[in-house]
py3Dmol code that shows the C-alpha trace and the ligand (Angstrom):
import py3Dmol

protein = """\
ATOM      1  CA  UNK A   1    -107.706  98.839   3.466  1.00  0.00           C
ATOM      2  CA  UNK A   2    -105.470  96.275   4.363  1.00  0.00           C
ATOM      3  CA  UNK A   3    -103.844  94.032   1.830  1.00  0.00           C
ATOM      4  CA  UNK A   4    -103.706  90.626   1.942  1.00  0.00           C
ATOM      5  CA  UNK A   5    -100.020  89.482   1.407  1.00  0.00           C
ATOM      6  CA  UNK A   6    -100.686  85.312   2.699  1.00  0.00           C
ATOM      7  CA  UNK A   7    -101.655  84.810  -0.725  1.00  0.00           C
ATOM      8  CA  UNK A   8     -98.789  84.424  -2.615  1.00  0.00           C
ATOM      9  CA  UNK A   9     -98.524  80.594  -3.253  1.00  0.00           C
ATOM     10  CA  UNK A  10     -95.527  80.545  -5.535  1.00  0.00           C
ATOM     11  CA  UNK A  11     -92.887  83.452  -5.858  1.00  0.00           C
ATOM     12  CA  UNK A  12     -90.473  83.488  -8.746  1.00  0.00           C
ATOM     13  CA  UNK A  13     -86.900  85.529  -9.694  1.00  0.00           C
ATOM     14  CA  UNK A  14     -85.637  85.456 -13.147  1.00  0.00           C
ATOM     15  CA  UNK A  15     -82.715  86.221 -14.040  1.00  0.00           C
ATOM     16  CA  UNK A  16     -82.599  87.341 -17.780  1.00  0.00           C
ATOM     17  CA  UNK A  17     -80.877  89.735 -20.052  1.00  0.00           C
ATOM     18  CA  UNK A  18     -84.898  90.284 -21.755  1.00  0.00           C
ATOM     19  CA  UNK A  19     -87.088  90.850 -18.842  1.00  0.00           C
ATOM     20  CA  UNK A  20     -89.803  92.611 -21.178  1.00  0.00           C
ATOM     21  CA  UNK A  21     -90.060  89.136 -22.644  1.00  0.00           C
ATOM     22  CA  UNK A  22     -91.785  88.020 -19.399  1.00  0.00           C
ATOM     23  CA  UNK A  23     -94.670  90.645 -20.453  1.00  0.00           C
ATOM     24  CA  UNK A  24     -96.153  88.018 -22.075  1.00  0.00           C
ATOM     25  CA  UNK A  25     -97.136  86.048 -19.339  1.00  0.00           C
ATOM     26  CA  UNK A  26     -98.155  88.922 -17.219  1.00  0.00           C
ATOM     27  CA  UNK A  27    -100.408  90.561 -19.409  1.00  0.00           C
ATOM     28  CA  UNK A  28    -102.310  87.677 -20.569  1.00  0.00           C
ATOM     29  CA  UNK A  29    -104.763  84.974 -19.421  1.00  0.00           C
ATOM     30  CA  UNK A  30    -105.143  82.853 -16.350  1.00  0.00           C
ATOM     31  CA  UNK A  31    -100.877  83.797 -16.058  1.00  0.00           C
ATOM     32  CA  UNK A  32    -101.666  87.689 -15.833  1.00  0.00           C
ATOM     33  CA  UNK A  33    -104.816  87.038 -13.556  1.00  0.00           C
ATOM     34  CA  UNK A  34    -102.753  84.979 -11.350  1.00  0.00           C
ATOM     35  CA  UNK A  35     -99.455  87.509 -11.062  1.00  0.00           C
ATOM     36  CA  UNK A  36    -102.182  90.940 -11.015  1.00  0.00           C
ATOM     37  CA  UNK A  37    -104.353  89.102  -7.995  1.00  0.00           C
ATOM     38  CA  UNK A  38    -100.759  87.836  -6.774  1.00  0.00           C
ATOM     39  CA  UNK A  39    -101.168  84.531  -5.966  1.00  0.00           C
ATOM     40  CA  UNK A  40     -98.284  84.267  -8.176  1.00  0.00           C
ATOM     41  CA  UNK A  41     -94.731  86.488  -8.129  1.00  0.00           C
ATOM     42  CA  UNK A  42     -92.856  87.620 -10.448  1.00  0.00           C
ATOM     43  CA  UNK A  43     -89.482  89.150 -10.007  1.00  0.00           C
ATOM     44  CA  UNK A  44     -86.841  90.260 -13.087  1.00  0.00           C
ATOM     45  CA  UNK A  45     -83.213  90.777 -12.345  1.00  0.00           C
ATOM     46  CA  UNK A  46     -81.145  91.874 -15.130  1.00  0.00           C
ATOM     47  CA  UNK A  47     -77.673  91.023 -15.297  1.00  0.00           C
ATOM     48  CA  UNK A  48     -76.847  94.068 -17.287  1.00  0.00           C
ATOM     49  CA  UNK A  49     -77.754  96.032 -14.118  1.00  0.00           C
ATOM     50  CA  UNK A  50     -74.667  94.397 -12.449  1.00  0.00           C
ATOM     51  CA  UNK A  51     -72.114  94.790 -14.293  1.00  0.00           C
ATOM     52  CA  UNK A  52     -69.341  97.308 -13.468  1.00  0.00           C
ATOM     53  CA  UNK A  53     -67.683  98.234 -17.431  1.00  0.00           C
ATOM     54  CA  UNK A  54     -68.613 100.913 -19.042  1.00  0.00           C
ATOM     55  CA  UNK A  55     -70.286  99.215 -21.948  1.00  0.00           C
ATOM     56  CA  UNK A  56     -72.303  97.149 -19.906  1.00  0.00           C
ATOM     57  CA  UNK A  57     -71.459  93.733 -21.642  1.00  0.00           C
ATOM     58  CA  UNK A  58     -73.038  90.436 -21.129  1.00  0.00           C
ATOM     59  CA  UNK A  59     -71.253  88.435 -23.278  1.00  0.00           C
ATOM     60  CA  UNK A  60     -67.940  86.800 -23.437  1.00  0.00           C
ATOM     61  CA  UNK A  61     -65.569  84.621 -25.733  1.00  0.00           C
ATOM     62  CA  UNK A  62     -65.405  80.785 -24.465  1.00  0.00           C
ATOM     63  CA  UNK A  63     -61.587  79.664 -22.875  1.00  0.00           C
ATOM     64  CA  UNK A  64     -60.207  77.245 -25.611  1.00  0.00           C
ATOM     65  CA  UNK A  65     -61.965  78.955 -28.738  1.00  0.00           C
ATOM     66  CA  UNK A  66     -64.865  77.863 -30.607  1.00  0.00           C
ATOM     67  CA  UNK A  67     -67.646  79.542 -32.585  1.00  0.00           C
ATOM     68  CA  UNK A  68     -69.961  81.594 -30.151  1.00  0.00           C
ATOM     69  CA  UNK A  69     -70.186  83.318 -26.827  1.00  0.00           C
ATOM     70  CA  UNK A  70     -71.052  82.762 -23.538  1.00  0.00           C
ATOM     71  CA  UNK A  71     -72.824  84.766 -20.473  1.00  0.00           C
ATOM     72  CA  UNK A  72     -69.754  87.407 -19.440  1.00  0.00           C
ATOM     73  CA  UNK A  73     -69.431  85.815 -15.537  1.00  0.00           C
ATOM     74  CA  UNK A  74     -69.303  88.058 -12.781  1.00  0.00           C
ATOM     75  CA  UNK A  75     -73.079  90.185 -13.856  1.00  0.00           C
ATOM     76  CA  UNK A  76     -74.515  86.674 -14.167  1.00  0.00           C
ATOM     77  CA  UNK A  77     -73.169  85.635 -10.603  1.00  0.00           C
ATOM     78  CA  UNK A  78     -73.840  89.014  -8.834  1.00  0.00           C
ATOM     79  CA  UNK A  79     -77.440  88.514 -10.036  1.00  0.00           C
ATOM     80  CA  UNK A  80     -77.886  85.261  -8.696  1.00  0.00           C
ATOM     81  CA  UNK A  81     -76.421  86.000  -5.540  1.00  0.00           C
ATOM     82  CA  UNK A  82     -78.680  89.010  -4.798  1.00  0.00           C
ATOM     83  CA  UNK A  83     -82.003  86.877  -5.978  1.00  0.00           C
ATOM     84  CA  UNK A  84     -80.780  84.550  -3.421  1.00  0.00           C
ATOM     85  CA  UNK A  85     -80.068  87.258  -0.604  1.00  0.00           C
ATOM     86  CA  UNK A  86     -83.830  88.545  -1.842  1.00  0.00           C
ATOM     87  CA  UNK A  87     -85.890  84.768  -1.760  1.00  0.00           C
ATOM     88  CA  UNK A  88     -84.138  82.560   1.248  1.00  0.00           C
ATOM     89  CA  UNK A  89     -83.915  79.300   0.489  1.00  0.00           C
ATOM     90  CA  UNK A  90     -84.951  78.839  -3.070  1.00  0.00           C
ATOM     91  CA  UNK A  91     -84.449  76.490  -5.693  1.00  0.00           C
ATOM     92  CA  UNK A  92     -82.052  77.696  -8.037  1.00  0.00           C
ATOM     93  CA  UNK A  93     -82.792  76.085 -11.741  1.00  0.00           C
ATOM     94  CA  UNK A  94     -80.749  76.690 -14.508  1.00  0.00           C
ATOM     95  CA  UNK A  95     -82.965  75.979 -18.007  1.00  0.00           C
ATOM     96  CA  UNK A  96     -80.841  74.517 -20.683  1.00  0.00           C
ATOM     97  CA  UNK A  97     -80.776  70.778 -23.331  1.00  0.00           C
ATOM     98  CA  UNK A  98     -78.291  69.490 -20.620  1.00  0.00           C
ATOM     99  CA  UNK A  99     -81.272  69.352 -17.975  1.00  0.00           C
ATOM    100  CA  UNK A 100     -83.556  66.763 -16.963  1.00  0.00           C
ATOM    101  CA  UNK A 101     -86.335  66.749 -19.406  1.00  0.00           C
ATOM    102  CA  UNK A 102     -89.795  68.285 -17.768  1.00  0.00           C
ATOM    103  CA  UNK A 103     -93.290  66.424 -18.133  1.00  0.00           C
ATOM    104  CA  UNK A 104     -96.387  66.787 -16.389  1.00  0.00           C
ATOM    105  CA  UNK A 105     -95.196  65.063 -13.201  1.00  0.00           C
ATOM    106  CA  UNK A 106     -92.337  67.291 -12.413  1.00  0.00           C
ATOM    107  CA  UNK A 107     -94.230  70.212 -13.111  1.00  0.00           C
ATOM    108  CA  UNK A 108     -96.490  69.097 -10.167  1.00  0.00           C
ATOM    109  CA  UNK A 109     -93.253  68.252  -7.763  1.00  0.00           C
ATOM    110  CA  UNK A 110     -92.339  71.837  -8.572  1.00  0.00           C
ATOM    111  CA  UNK A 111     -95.026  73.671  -7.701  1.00  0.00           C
ATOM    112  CA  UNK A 112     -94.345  72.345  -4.127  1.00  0.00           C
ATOM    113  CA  UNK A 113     -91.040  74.121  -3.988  1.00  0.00           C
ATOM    114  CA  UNK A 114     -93.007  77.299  -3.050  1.00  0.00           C
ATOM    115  CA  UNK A 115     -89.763  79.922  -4.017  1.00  0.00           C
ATOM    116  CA  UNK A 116     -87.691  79.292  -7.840  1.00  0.00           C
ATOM    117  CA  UNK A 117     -84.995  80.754  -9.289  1.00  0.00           C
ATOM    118  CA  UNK A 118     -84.760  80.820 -12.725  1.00  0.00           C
ATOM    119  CA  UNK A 119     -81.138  81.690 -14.830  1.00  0.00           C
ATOM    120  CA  UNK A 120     -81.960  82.327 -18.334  1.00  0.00           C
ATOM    121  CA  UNK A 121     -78.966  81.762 -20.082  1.00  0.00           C
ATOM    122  CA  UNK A 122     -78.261  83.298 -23.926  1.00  0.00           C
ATOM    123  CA  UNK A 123     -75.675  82.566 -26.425  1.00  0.00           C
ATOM    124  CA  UNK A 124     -74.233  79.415 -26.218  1.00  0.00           C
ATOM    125  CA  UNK A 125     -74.769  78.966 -22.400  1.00  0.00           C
ATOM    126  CA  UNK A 126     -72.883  79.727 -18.899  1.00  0.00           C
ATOM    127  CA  UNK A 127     -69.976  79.057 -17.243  1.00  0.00           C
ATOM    128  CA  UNK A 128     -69.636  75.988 -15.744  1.00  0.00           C
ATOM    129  CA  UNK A 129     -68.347  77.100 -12.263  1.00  0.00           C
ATOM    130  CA  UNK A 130     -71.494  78.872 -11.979  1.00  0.00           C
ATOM    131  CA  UNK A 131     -73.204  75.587 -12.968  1.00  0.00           C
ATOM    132  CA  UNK A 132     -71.245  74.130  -9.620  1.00  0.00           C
ATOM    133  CA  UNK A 133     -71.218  76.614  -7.256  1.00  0.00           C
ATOM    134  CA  UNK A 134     -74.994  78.328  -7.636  1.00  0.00           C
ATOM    135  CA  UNK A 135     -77.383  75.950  -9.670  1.00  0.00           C
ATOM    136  CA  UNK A 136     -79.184  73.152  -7.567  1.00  0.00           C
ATOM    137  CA  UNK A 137     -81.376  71.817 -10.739  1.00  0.00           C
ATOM    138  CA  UNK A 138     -80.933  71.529 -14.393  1.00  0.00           C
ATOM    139  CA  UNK A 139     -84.402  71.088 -16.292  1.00  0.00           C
ATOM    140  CA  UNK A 140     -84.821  71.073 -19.973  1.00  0.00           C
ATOM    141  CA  UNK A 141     -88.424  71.490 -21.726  1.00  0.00           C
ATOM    142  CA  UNK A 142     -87.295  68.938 -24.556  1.00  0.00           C
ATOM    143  CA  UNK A 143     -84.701  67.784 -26.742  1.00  0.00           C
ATOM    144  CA  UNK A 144     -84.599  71.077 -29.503  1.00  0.00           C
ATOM    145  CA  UNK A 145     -82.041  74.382 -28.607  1.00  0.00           C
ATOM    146  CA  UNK A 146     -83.506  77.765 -27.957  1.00  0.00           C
ATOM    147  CA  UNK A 147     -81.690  81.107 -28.472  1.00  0.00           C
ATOM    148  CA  UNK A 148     -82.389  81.479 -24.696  1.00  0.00           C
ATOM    149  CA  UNK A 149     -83.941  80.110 -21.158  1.00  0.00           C
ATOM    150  CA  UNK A 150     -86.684  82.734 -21.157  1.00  0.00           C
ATOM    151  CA  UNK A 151     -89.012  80.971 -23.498  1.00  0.00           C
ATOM    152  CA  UNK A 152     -87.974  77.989 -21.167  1.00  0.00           C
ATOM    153  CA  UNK A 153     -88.900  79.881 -18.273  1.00  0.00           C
ATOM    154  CA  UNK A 154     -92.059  80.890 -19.417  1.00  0.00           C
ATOM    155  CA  UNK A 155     -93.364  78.067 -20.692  1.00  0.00           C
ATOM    156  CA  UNK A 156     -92.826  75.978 -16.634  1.00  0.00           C
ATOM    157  CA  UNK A 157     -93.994  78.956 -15.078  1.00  0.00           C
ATOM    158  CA  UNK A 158     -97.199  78.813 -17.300  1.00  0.00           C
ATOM    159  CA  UNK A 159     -97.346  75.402 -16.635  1.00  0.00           C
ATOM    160  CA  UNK A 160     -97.198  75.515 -12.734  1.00  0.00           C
ATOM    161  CA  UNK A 161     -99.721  78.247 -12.496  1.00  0.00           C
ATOM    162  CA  UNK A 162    -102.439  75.553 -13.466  1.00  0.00           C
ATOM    163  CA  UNK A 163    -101.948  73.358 -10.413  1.00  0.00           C
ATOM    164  CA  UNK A 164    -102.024  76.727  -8.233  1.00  0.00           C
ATOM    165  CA  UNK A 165    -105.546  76.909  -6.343  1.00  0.00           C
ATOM    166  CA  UNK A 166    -107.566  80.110  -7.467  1.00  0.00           C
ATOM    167  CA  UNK A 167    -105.405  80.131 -10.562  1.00  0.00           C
ATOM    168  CA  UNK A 168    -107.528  77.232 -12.630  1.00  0.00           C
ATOM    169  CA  UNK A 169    -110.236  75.522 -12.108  1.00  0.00           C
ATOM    170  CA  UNK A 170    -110.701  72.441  -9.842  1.00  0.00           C
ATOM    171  CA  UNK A 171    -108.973  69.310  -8.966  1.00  0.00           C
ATOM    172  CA  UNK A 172    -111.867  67.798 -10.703  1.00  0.00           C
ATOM    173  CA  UNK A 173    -110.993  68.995 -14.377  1.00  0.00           C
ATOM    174  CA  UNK A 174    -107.081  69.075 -13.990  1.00  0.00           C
ATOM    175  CA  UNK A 175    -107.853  65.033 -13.071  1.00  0.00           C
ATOM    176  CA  UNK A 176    -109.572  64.352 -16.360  1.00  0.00           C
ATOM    177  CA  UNK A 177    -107.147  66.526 -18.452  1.00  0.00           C
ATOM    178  CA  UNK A 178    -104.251  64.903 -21.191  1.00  0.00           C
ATOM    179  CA  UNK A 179    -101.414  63.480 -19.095  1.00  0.00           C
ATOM    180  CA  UNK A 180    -103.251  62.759 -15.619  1.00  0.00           C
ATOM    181  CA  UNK A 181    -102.671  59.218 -14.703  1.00  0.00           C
ATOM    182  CA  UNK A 182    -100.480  59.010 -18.152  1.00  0.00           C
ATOM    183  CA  UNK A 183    -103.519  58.517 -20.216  1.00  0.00           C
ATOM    184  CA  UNK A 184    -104.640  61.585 -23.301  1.00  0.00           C
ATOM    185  CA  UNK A 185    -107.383  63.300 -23.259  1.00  0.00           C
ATOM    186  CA  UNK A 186    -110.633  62.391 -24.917  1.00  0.00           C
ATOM    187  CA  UNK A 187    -112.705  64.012 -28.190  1.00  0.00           C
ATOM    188  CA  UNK A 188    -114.325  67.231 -27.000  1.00  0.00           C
ATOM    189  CA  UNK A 189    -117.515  68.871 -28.626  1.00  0.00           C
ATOM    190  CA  UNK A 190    -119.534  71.751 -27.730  1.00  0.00           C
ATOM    191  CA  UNK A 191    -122.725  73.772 -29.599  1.00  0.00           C
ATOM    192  CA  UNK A 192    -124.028  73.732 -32.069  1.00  0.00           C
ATOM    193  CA  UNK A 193    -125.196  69.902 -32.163  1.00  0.00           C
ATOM    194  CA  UNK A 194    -124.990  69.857 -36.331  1.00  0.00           C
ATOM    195  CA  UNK A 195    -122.417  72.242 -38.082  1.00  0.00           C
ATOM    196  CA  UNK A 196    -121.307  71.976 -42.256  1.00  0.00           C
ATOM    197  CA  UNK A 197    -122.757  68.446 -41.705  1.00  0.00           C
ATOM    198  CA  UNK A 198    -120.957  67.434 -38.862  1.00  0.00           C
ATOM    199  CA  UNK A 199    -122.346  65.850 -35.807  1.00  0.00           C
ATOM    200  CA  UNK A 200    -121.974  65.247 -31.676  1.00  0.00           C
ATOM    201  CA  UNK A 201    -121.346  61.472 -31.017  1.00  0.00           C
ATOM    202  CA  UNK A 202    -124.935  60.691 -30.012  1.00  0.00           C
ATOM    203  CA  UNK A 203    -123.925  59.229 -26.423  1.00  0.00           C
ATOM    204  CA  UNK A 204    -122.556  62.834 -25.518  1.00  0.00           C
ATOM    205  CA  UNK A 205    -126.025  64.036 -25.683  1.00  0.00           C
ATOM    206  CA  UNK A 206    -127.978  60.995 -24.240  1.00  0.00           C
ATOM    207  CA  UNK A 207    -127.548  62.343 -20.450  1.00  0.00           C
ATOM    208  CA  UNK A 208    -126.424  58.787 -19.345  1.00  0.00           C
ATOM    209  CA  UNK A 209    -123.268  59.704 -17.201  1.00  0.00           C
ATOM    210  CA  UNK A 210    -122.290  56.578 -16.602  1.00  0.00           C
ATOM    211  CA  UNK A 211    -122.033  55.911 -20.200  1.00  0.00           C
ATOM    212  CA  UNK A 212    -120.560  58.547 -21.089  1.00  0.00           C
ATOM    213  CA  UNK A 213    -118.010  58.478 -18.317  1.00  0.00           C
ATOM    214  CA  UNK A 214    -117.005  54.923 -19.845  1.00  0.00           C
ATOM    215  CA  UNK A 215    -116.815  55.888 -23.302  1.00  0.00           C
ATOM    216  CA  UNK A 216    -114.583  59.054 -22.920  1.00  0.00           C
ATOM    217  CA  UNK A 217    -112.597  56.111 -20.932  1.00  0.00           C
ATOM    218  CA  UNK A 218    -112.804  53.499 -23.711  1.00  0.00           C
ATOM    219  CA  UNK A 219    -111.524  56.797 -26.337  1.00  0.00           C
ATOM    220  CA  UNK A 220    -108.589  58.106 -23.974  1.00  0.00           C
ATOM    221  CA  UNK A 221    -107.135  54.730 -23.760  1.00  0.00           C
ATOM    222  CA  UNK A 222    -107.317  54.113 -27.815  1.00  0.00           C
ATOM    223  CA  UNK A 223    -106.424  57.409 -28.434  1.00  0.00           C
ATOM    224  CA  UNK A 224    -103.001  57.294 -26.164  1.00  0.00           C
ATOM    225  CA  UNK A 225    -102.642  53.785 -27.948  1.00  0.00           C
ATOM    226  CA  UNK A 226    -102.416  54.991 -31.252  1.00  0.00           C
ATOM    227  CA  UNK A 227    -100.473  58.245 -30.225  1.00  0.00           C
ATOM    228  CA  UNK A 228     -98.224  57.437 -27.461  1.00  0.00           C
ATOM    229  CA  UNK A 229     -98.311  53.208 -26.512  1.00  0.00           C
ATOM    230  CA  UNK A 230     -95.254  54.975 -24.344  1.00  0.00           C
ATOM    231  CA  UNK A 231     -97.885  56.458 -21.958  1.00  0.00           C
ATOM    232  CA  UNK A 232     -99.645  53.370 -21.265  1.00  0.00           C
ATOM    233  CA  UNK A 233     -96.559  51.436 -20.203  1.00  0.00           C
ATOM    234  CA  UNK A 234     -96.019  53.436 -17.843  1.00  0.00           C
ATOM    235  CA  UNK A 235     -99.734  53.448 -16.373  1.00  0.00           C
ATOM    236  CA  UNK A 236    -101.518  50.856 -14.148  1.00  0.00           C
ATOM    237  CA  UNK A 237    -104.293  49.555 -15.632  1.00  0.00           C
ATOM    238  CA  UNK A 238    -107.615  49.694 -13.539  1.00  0.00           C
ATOM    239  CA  UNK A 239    -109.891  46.253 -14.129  1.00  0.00           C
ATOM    240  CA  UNK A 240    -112.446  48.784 -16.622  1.00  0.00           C
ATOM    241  CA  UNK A 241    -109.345  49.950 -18.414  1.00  0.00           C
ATOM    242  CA  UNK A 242    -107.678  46.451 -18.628  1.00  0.00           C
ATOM    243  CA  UNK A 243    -110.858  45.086 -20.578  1.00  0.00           C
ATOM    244  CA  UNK A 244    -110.983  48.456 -22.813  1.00  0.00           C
ATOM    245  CA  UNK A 245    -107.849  48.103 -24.081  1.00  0.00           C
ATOM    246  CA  UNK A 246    -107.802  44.184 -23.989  1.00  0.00           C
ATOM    247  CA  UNK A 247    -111.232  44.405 -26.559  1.00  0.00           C
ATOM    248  CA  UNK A 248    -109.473  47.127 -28.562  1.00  0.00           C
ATOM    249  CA  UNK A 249    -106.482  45.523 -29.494  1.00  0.00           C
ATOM    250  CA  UNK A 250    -108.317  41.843 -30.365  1.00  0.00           C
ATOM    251  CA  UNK A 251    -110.613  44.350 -32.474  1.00  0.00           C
ATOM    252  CA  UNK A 252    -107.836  45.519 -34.551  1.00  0.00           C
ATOM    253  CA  UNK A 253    -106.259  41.959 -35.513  1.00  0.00           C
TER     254      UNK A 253
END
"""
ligand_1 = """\
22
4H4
C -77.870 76.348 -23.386
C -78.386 76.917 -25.648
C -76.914 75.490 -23.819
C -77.421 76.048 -26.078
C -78.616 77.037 -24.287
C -76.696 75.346 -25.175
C -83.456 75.025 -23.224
C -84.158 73.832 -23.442
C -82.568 75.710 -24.156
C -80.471 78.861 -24.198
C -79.677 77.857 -23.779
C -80.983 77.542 -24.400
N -83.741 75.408 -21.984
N -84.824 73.590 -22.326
N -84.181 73.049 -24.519
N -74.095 74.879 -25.432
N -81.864 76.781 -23.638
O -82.484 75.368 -25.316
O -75.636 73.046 -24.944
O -75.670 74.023 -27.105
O -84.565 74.535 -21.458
S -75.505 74.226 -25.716
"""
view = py3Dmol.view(width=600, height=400)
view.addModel(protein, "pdb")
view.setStyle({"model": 0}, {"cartoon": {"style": "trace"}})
view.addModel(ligand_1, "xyz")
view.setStyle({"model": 1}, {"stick": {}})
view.zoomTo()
view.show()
């Protein structure tokens, strides 16, 4: 049987000291379905496999002194280098507090890049010349230190496989998800209607789409107003949402 190889929508090489960490995407969920059916790939280079001592070390002490250590240089470059040689024209990101800080809109402009390189780094980061010479983006998933770029990797990759087609669902339900047009999500409820005396708002079950559609409106916008008034300054405000949150906030004085 012939395979089909045109599927691949998004190929990745990571370069990390742990690649068994990356198990955990692999084996599991909509991640694992995606990289088994490959519509997603996953390649692990291990800098341990390029260096050229005898004791194999990955680590070195920082010029100038300080407390901690930093990726030894040359494995870390030689790895690089070959994911390069082995995925023309990527985009080589290096994951680390420095970087630009990720939300739900970058995550979309990445998934266009098609091929990404991914340095984990350990320890108390990387050289800097390596920074200058091989790294074309810095990202950062928030402002808090990890004790290394996989769980960084991980958790982009993870969220890029959700805009892939075949991987979730449709454009439909990715639209009305938490962070589309920088508005929350709304209250979800499914079966059973009653449970330990608790109900379903009534509308939910009245069949009346349009009502419905305009109160899961009407609760996004007063839930992202009481939990992030950040989102909403950034958003433009349809006429419908306008009046929501125009009644809302007279409501509340
Ligand atoms: C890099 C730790 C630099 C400390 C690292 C420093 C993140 C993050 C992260 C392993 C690497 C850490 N990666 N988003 N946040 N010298 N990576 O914490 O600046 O203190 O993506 S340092």
């Amino acid at each position: 049987m012939k395979k089909k190889d045109n599927q691949t929508l998004i190929s990745f090489y990571i370069i990390t000291i742990f690649p068994e960490m990356f198990t955990s995407i692999s084996n599991y969920g909509v991640t694992g379905k995606a990289i088994q059916k490959k519509i997603i790939k996953l390649s692990l280079l291990n800098p341990r496999d390029f260096t050229k001592h005898k004791y194999k070390s990955v680590d070195d002490r920082p010029y100038g002194g300080g407390p901690g250590m930093l990726m030894t240089f040359q494995p870390l470059y030689l790895s690089i280098k070959h994911a390069k040689s082995l995925l023309q024209d990527a985009t080589v990101i290096y994951l680390s507090p420095q970087g630009v800080k990720l939300n739900q809109s970058n995550i979309f402009q990445l998934i266009q890049k098609k091929k990404i390189i991914f340095v984990c780094g350990r320890y108390e980061g990387i050289d800097q010349r390596i920074i200058d010479s091989l790294i074309d983006e810095e990202w950062s998933i928030g402002d808090y230190i990890l004790t290394g770029g996989e769980l960084a990797a991980m958790v982009i990759i993870d969220s890029i496989s959700r805009f892939i087609p075949g991987v979730i669902k449709t454009k439909k339900s990715l639209e009305r998800e938490s962070f589309y047009d920088n508005l929350l999500d709304y209250p979800n409820y499914t079966r059973p209607r009653k449970i330990y005396n608790m109900t379903v708002p009534e509308i939910l079950l009245s069949g009346d789409h349009d009502k419905i559609r305009s109160w899961r409106l009407k609760k996004s916008i007063e839930i992202t107003l009481e939990k992030r008034p950040d989102l909403l300054e950034k958003k433009t405000l349809q006429k419908e949402e306008k009046i929501i949150l125009n009644a809302y906030k007279k409501n509340k004085k």
